[in-house]
Predicted model as a PDB file, atoms N, CA, C, CB and O in Angstrom, pLDDT in the B-factor column:
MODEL        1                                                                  
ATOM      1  N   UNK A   1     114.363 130.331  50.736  1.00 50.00           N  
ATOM      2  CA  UNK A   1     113.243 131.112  50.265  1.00 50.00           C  
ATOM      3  C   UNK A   1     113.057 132.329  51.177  1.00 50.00           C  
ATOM      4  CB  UNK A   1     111.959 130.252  50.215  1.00 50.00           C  
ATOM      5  O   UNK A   1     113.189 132.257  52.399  1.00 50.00           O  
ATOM      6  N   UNK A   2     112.842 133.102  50.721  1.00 64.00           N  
ATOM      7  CA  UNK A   2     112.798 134.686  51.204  1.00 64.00           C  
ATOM      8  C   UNK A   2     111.079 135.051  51.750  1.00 64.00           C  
ATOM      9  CB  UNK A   2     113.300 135.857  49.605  1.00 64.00           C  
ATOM     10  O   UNK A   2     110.157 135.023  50.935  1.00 64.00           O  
ATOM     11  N   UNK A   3     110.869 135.362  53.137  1.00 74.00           N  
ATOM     12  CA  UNK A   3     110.058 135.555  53.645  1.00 74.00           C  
ATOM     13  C   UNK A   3     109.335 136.478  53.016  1.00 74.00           C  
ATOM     14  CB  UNK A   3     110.332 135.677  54.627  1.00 74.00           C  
ATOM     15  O   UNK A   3     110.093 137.010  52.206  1.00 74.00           O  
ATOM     16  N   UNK A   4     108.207 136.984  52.951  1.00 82.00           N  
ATOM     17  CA  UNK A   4     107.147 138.380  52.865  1.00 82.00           C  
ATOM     18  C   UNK A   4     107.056 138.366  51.580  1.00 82.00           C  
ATOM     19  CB  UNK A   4     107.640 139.970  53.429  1.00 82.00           C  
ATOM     20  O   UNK A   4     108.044 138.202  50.865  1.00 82.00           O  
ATOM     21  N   UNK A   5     106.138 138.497  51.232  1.00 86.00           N  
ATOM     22  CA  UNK A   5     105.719 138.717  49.260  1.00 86.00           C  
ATOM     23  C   UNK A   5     106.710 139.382  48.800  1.00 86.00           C  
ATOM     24  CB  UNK A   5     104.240 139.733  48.678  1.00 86.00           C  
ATOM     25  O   UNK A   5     107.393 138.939  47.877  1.00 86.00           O  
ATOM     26  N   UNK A   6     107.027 140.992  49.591  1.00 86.00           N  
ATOM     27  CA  UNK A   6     107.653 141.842  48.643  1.00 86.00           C  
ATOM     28  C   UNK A   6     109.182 141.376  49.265  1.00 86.00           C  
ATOM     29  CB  UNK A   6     107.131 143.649  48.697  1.00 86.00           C  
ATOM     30  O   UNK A   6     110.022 142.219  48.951  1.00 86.00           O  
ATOM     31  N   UNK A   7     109.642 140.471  49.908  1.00 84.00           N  
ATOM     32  CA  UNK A   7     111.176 139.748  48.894  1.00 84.00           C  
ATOM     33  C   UNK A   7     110.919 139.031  47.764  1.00 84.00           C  
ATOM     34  CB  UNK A   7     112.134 138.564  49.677  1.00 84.00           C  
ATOM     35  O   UNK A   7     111.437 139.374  46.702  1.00 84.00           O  
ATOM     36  N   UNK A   8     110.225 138.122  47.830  1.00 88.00           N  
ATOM     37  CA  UNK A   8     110.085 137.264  46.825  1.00 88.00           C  
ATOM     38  C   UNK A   8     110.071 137.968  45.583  1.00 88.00           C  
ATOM     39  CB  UNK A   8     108.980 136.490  46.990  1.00 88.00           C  
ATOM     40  O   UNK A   8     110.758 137.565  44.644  1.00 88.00           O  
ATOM     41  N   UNK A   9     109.449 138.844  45.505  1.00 89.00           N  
ATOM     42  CA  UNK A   9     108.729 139.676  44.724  1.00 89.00           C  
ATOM     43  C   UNK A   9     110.383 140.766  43.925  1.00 89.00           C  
ATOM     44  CB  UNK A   9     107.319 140.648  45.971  1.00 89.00           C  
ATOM     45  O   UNK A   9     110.895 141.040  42.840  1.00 89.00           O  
ATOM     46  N   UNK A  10     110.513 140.938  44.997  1.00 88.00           N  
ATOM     47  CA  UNK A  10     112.100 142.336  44.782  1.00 88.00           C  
ATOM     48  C   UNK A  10     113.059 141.201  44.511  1.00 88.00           C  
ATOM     49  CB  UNK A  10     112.845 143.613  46.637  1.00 88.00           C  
ATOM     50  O   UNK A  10     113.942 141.581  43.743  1.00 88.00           O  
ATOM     51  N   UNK A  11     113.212 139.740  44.934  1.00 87.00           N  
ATOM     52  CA  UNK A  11     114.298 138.959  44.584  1.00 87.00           C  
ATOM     53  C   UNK A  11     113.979 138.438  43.111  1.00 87.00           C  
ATOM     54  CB  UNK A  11     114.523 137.800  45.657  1.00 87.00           C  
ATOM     55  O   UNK A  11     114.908 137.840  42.570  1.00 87.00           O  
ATOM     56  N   UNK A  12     112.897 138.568  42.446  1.00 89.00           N  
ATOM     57  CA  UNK A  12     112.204 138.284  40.947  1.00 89.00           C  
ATOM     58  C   UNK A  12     112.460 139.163  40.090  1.00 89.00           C  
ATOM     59  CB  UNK A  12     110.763 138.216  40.870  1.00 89.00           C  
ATOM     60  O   UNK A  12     112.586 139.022  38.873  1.00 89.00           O  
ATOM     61  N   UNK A  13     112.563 140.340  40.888  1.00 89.00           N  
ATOM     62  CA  UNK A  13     112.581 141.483  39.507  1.00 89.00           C  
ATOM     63  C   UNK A  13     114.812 141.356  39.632  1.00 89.00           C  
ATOM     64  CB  UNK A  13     111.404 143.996  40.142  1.00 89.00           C  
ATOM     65  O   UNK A  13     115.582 141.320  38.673  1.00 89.00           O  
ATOM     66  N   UNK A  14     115.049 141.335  40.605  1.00 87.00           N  
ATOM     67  CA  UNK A  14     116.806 141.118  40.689  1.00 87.00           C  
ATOM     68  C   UNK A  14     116.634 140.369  39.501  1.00 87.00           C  
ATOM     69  CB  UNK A  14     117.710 140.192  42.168  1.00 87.00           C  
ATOM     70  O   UNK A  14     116.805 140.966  38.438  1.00 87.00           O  
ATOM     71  N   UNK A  15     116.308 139.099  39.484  1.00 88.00           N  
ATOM     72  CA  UNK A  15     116.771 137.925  38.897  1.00 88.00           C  
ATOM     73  C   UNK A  15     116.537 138.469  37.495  1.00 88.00           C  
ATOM     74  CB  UNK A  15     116.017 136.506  39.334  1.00 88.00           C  
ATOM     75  O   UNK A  15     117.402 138.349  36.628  1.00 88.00           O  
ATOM     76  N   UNK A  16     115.533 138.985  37.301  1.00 89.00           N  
ATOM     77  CA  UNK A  16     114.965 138.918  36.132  1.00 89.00           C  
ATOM     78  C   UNK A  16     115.704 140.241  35.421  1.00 89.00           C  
ATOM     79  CB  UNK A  16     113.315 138.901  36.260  1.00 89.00           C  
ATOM     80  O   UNK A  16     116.078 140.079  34.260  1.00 89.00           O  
ATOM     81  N   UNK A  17     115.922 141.472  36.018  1.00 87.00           N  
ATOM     82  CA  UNK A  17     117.028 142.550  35.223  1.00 87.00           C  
ATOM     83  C   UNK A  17     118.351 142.122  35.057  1.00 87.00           C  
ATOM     84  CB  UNK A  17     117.243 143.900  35.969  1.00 87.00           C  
ATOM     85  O   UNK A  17     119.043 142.268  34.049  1.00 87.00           O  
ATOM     86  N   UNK A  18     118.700 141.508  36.260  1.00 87.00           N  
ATOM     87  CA  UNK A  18     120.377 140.503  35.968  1.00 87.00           C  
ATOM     88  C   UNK A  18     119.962 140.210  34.799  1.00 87.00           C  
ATOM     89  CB  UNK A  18     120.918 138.877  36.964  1.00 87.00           C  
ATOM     90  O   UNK A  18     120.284 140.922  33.848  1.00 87.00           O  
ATOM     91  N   UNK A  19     119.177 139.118  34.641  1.00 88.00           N  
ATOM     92  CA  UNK A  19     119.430 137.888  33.203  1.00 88.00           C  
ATOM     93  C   UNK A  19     119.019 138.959  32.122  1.00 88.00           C  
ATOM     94  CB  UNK A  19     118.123 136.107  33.107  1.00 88.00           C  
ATOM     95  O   UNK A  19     119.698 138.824  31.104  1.00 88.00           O  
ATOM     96  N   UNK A  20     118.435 139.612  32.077  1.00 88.00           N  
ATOM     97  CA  UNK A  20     117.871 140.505  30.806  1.00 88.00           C  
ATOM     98  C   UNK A  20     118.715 141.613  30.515  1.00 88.00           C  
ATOM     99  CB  UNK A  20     116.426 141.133  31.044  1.00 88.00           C  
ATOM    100  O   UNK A  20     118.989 141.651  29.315  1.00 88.00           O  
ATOM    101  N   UNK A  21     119.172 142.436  31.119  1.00 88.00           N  
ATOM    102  CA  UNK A  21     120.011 143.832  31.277  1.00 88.00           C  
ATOM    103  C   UNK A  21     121.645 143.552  31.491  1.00 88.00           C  
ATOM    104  CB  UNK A  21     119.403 144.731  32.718  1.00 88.00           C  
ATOM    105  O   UNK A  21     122.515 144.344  31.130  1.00 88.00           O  
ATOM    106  N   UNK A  22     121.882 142.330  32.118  1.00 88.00           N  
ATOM    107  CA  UNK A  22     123.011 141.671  32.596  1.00 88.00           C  
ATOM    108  C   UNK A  22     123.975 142.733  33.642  1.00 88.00           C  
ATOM    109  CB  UNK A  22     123.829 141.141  31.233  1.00 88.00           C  
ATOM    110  O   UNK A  22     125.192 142.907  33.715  1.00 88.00           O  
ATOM    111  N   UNK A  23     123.040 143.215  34.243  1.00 83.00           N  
ATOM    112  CA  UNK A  23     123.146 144.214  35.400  1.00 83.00           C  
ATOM    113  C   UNK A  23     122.416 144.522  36.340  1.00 83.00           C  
ATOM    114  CB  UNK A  23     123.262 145.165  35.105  1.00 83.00           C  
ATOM    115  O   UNK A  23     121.433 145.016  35.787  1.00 83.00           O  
ATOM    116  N   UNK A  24     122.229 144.557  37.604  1.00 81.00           N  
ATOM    117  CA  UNK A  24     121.238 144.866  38.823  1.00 81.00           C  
ATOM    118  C   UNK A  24     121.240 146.036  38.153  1.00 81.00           C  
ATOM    119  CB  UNK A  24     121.626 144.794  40.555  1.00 81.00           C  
ATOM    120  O   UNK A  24     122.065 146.453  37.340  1.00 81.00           O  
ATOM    121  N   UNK A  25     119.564 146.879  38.840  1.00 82.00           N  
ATOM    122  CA  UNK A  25     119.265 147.734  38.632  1.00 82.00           C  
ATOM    123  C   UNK A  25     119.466 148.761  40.646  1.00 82.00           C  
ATOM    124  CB  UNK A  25     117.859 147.337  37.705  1.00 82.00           C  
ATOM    125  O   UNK A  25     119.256 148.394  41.802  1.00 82.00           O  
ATOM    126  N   UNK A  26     119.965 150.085  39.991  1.00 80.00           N  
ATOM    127  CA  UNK A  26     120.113 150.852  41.042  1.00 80.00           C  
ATOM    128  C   UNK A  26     119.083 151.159  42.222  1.00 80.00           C  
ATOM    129  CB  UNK A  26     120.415 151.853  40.514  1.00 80.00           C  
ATOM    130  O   UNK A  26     119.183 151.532  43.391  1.00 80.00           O  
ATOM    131  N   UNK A  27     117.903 150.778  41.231  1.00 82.00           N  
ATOM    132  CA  UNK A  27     116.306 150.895  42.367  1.00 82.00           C  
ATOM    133  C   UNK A  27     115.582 149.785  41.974  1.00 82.00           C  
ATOM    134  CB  UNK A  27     115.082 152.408  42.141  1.00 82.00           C  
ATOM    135  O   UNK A  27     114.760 150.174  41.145  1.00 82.00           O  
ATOM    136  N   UNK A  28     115.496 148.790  42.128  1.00 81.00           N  
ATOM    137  CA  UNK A  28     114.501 147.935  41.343  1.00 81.00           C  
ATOM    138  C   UNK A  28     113.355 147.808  41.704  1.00 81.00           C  
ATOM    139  CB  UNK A  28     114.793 146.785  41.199  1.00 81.00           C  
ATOM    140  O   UNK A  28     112.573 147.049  41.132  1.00 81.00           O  
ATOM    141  N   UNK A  29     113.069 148.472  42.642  1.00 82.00           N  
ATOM    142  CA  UNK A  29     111.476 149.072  42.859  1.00 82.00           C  
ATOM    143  C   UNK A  29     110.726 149.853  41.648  1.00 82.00           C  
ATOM    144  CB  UNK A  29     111.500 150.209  44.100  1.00 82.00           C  
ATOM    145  O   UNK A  29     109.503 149.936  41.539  1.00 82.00           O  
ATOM    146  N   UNK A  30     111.708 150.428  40.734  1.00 84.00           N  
ATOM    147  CA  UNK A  30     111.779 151.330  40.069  1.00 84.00           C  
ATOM    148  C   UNK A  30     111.530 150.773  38.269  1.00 84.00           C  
ATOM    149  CB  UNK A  30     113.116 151.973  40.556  1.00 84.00           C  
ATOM    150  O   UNK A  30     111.762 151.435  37.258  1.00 84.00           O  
ATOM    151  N   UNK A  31     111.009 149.405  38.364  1.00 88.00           N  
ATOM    152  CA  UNK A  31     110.839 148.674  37.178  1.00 88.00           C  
ATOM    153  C   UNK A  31     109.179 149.253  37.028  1.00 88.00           C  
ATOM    154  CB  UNK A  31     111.175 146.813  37.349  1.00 88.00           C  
ATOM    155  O   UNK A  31     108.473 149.666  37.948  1.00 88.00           O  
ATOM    156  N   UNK A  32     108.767 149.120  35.354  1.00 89.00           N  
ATOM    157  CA  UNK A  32     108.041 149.102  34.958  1.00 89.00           C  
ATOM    158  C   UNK A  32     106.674 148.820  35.726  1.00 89.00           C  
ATOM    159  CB  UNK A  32     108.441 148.605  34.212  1.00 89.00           C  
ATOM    160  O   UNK A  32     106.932 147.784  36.339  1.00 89.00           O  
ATOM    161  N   UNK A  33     105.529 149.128  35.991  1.00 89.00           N  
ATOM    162  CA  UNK A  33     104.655 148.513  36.481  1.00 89.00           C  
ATOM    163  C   UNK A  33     103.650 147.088  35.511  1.00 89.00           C  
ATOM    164  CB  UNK A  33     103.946 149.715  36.919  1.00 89.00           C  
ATOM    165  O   UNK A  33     102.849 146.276  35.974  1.00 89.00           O  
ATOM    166  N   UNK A  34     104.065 147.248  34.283  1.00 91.00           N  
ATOM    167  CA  UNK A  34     103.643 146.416  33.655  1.00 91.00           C  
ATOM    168  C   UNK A  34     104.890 144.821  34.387  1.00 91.00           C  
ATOM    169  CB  UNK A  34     103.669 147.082  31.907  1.00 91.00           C  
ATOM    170  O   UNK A  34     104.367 143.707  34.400  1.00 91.00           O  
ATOM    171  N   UNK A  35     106.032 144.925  34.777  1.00 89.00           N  
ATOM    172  CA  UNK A  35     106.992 144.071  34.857  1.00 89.00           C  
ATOM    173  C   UNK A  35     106.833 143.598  36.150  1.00 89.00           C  
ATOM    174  CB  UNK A  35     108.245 144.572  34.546  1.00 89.00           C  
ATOM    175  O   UNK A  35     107.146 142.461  36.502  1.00 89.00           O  
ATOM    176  N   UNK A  36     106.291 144.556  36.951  1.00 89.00           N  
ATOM    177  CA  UNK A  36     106.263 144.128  38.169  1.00 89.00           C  
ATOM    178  C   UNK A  36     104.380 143.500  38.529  1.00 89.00           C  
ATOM    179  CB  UNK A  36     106.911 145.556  39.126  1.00 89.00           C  
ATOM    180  O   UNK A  36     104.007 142.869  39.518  1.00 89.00           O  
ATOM    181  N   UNK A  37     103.866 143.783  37.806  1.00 90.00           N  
ATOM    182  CA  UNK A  37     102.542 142.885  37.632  1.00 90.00           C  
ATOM    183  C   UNK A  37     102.889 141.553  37.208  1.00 90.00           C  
ATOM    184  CB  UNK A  37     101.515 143.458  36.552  1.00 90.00           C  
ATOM    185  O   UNK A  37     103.030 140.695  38.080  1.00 90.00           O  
ATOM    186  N   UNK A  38     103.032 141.288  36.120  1.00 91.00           N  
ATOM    187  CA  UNK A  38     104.027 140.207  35.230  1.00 91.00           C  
ATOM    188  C   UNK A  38     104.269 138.776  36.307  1.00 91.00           C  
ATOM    189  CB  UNK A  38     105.882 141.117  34.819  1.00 91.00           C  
ATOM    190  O   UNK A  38     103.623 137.729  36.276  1.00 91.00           O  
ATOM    191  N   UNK A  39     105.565 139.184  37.357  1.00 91.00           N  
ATOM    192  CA  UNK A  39     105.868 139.111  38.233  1.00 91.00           C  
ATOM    193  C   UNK A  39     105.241 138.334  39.490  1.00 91.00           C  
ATOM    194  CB  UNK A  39     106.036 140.032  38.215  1.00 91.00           C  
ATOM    195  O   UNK A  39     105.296 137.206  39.979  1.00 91.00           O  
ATOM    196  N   UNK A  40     104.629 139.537  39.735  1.00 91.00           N  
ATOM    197  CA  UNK A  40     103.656 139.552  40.657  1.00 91.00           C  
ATOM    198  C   UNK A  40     102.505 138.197  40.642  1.00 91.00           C  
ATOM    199  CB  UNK A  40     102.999 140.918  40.411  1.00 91.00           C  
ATOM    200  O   UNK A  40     102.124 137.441  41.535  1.00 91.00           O  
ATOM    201  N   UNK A  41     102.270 138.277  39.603  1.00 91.00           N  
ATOM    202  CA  UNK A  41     101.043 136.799  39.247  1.00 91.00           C  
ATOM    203  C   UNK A  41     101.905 135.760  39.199  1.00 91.00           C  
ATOM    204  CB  UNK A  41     100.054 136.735  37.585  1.00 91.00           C  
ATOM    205  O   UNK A  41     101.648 134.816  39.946  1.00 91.00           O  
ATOM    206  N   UNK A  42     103.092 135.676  38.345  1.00 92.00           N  
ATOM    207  CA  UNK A  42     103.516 134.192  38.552  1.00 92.00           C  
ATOM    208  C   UNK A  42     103.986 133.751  40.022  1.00 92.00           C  
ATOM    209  CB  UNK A  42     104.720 133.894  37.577  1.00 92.00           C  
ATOM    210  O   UNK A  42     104.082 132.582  40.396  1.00 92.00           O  
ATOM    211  N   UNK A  43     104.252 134.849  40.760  1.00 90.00           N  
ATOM    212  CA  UNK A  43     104.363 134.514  42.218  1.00 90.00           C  
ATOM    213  C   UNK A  43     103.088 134.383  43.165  1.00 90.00           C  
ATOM    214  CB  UNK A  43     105.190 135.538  42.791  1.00 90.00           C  
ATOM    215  O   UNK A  43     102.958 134.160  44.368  1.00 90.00           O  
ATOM    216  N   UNK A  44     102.283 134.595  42.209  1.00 90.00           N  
ATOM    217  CA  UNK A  44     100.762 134.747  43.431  1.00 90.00           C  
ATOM    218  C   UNK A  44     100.507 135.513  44.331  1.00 90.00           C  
ATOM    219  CB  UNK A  44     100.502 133.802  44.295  1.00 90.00           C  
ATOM    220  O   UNK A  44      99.884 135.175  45.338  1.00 90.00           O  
ATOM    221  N   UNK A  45     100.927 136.615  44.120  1.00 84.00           N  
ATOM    222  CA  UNK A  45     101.267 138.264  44.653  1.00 84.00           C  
ATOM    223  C   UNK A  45     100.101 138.890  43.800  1.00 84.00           C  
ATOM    224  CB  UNK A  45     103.105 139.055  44.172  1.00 84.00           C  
ATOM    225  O   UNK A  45     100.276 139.091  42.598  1.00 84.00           O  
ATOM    226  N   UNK A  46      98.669 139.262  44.544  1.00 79.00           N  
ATOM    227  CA  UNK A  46      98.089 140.058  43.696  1.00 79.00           C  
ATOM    228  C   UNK A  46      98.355 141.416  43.681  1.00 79.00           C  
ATOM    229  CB  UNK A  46      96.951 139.912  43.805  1.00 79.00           C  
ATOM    230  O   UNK A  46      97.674 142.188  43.005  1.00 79.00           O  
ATOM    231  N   UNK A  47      99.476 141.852  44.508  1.00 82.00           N  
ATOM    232  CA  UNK A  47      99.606 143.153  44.525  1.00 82.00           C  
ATOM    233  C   UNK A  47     100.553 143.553  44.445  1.00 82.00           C  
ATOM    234  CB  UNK A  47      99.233 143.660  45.267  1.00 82.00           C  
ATOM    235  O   UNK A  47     101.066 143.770  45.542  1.00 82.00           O  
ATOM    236  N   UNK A  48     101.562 143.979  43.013  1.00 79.00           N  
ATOM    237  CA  UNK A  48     102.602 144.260  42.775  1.00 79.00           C  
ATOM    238  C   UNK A  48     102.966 145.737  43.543  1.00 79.00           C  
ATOM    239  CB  UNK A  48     102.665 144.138  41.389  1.00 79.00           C  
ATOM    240  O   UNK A  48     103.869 146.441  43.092  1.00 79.00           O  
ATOM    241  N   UNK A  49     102.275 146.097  44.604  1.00 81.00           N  
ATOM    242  CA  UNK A  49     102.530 147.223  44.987  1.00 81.00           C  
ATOM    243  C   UNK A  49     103.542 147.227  46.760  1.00 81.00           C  
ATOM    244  CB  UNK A  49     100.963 147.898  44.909  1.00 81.00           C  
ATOM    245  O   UNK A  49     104.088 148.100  47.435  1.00 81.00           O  
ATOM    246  N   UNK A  50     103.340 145.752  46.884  1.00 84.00           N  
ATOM    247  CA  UNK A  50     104.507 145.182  47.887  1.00 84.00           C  
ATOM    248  C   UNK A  50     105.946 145.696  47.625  1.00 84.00           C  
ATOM    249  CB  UNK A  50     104.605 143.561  47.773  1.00 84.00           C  
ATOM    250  O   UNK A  50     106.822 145.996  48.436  1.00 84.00           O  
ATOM    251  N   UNK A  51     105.950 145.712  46.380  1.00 84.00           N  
ATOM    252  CA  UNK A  51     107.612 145.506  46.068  1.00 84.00           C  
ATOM    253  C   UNK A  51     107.932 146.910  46.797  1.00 84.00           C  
ATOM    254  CB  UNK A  51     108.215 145.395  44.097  1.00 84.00           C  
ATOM    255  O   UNK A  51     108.804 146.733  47.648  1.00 84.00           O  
ATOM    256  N   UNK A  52     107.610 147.901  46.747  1.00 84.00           N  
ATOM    257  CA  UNK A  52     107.695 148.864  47.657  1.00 84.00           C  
ATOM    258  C   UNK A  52     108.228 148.877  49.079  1.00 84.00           C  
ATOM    259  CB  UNK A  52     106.664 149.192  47.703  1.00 84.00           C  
ATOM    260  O   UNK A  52     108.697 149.866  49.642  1.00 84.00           O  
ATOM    261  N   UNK A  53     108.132 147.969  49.460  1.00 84.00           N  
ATOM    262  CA  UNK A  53     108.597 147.630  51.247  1.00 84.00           C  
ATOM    263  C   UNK A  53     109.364 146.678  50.567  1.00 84.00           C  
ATOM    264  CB  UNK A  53     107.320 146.970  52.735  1.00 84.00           C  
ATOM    265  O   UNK A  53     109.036 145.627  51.119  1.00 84.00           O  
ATOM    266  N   UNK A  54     110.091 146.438  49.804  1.00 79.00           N  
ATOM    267  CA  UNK A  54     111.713 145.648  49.234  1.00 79.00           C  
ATOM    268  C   UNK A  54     112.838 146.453  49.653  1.00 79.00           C  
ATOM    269  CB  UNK A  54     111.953 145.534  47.403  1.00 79.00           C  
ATOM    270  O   UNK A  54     113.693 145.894  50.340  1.00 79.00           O  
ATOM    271  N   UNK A  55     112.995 147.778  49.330  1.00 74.00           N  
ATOM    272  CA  UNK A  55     114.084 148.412  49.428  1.00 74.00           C  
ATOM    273  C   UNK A  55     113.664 149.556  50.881  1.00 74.00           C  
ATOM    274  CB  UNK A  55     114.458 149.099  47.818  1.00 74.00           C  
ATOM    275  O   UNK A  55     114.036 150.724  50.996  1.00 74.00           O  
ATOM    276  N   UNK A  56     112.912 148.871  51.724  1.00 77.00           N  
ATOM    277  CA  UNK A  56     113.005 149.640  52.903  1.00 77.00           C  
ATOM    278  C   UNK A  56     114.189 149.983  53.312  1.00 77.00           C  
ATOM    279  CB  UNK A  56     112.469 149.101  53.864  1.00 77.00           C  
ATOM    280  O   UNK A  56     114.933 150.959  53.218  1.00 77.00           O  
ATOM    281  N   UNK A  57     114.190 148.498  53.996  1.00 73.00           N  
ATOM    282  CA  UNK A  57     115.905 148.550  54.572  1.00 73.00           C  
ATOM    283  C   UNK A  57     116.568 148.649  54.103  1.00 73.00           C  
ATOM    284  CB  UNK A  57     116.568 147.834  55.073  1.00 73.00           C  
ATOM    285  O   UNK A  57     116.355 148.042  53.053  1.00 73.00           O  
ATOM    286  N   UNK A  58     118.251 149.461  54.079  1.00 72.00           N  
ATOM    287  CA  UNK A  58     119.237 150.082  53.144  1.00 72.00           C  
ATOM    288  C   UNK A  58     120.059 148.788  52.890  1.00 72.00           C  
ATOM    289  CB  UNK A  58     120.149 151.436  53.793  1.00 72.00           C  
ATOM    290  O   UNK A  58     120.712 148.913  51.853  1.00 72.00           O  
ATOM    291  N   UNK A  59     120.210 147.795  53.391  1.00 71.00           N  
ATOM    292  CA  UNK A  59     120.741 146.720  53.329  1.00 71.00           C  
ATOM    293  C   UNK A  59     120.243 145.936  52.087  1.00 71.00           C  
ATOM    294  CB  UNK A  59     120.563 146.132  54.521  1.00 71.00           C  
ATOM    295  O   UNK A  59     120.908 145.377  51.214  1.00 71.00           O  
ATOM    296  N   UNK A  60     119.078 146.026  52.217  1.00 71.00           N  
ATOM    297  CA  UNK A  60     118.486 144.740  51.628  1.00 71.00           C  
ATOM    298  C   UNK A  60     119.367 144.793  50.482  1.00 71.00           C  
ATOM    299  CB  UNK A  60     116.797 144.679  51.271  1.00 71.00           C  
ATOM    300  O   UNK A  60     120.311 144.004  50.523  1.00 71.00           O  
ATOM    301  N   UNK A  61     119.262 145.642  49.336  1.00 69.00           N  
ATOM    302  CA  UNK A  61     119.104 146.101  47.891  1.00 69.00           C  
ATOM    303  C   UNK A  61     121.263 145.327  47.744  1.00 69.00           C  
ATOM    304  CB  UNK A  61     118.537 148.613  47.657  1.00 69.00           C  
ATOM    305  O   UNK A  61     121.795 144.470  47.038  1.00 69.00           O  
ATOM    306  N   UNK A  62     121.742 146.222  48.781  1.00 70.00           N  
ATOM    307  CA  UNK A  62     123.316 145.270  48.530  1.00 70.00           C  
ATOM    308  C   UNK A  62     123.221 143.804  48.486  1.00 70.00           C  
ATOM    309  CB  UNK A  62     124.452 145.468  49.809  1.00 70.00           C  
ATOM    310  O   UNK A  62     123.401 143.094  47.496  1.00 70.00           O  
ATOM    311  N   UNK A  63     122.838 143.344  49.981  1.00 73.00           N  
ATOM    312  CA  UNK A  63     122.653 141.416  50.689  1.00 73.00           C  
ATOM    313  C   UNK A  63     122.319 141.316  49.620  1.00 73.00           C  
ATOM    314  CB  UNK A  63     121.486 140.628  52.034  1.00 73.00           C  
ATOM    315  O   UNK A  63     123.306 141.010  48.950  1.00 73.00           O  
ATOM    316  N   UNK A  64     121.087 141.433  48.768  1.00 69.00           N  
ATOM    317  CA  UNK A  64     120.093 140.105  48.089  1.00 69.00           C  
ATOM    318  C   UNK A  64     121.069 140.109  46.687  1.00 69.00           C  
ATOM    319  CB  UNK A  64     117.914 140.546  47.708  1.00 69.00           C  
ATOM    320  O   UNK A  64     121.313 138.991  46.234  1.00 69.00           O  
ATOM    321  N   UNK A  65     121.724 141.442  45.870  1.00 72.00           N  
ATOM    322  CA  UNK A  65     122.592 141.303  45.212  1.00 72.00           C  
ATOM    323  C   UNK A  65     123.390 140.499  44.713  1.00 72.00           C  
ATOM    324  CB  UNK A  65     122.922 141.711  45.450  1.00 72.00           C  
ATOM    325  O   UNK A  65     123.404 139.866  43.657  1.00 72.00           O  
ATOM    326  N   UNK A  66     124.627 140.649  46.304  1.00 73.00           N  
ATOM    327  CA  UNK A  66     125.888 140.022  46.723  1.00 73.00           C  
ATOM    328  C   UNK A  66     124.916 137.919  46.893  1.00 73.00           C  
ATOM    329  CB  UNK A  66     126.676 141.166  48.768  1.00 73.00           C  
ATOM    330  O   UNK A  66     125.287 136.806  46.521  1.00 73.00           O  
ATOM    331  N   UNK A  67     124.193 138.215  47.319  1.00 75.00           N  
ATOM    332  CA  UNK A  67     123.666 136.512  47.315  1.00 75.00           C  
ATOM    333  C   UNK A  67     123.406 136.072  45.743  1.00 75.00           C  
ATOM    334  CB  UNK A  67     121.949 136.265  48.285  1.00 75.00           C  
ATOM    335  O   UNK A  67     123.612 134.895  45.447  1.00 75.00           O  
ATOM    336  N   UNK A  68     122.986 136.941  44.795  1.00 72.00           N  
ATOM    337  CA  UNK A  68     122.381 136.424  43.392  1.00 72.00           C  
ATOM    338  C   UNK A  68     123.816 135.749  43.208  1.00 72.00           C  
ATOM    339  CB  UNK A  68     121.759 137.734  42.025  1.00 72.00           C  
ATOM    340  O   UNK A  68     124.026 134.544  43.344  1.00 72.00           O  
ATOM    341  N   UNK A  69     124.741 136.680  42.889  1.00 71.00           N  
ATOM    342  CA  UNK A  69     125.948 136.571  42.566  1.00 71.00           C  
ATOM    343  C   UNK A  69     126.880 135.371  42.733  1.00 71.00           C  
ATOM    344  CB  UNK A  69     126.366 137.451  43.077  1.00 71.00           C  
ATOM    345  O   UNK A  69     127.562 134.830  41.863  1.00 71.00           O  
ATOM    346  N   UNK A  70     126.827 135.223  43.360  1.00 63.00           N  
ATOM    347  CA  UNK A  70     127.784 133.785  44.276  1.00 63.00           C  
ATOM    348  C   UNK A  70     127.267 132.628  43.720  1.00 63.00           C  
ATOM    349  CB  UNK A  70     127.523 133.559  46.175  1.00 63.00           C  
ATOM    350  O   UNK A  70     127.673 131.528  44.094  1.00 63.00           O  
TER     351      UNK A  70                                                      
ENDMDL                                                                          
END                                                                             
């Protein structure tokens, strides 16, 4: 399990454009705000505005990827 709301949060919207789009998205910070509310509540995140500090680090957005994958 992925520490800080906004992984949990940025590893939900991964999961969820994989299975729907059947492709990571290039920014996935960059989803809908209706999608990332959505989200946000079933994780108990009242503030879909975390996901923002997801793609801080330049790493993250490859790692959490390359982990869905496998």
């Amino acid at each position: 399990m992925r520490r800080g709301e906004h992984n949990r949060l940025g590893d939900a919207v991964r999961l969820g454009t994989v299975r729907s789009l059947g492709s990571f998205l290039l920014d996935p910070i960059g989803v809908p705000e209706v999608v990332a509310d959505y989200l946000a509540a079933h994780l108990g995140t009242t503030d879909h505005g975390v996901l923002a500090q997801y793609a801080r680090r330049e790493a993250t957005n490859r790692e959490h990827s390359r982990e869905i994958q496998v």
